[in-house]
C-alpha positions in Angstrom: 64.8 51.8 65.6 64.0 54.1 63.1 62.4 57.6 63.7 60.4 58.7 60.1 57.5 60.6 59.6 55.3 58.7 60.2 56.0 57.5 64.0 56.4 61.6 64.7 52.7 62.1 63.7 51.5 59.1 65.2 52.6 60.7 68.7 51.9 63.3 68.1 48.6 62.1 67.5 48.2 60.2 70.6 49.3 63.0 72.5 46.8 65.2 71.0 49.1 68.0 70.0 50.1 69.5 66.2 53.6 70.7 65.0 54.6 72.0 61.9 56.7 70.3 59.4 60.1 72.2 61.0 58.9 71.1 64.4 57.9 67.9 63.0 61.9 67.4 61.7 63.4 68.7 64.5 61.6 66.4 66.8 62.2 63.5 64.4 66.0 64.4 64.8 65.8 64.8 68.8 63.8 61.2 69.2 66.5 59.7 66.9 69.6 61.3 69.0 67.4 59.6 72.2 67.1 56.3 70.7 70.9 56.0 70.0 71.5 56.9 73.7 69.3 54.9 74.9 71.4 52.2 72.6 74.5 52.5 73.7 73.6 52.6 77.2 72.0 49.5 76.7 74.9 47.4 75.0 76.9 48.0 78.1 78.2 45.2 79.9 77.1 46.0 83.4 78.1 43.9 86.3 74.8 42.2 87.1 75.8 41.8 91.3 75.8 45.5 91.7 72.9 47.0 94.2 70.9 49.8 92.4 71.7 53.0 93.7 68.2 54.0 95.6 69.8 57.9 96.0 72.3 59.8 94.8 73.5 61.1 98.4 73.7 57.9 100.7 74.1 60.7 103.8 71.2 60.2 106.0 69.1 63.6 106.5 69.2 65.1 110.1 65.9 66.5 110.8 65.7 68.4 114.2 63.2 66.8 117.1 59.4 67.5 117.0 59.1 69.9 120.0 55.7 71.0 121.4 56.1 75.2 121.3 54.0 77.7 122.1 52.0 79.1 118.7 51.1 82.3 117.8 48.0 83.6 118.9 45.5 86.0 116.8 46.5 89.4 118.3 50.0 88.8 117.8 49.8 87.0 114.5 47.3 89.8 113.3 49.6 92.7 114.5 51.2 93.6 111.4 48.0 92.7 109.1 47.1 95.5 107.3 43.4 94.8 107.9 41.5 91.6 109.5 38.0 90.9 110.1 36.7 87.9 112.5 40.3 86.1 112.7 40.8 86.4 108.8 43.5 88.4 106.6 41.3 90.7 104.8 43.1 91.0 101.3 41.8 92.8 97.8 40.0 90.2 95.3 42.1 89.2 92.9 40.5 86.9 91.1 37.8 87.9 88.1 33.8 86.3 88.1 
């Protein structure tokens, strides 16, 4: 497959985005170098009876037991606040109307 011009601005189109022309040849040159990858890896003679690998590790994950514990409650978790009202962190507003 050929990458031209024309193919470049045509995704570009359909992704709704604009490059200049030096954009425009660098991708041209990047889609081209993915293509020829993508190529090669394909004319590989792959052994057709070999399970796909489902994750890179096969080491199964430990994870510790679900134990009931006793939580926090307010007065402790709300110790070190530096200002609460009715069970709630109080914090400055950060974000503009």
């Amino acid at each position: 497959m050929k990458i031209d011009n024309q193919l470049v601005t045509h995704l570009a189109q359909l992704c709704h985005v604009d490059f200049s022309e030096s954009e425009q040849s660098k991708i041209k040159v990047e889609l081209q170098q993915m293509i020829t990858f993508l190529t090669k890896i394909e004319s590989l003679e792959i052994d057709k009876n070999i399970e796909p690998i489902r994750h890179i590790v096969n080491n199964q994950i430990d994870l510790r037991d679900d134990i009931v514990a006793q939580s926090l409650n307010s007065s402790v978790a709300f110790k070190e606040a530096p200002q609460e009202k009715n069970n709630f962190y109080v914090v400055p507003k950060f974000v503009k109307p």
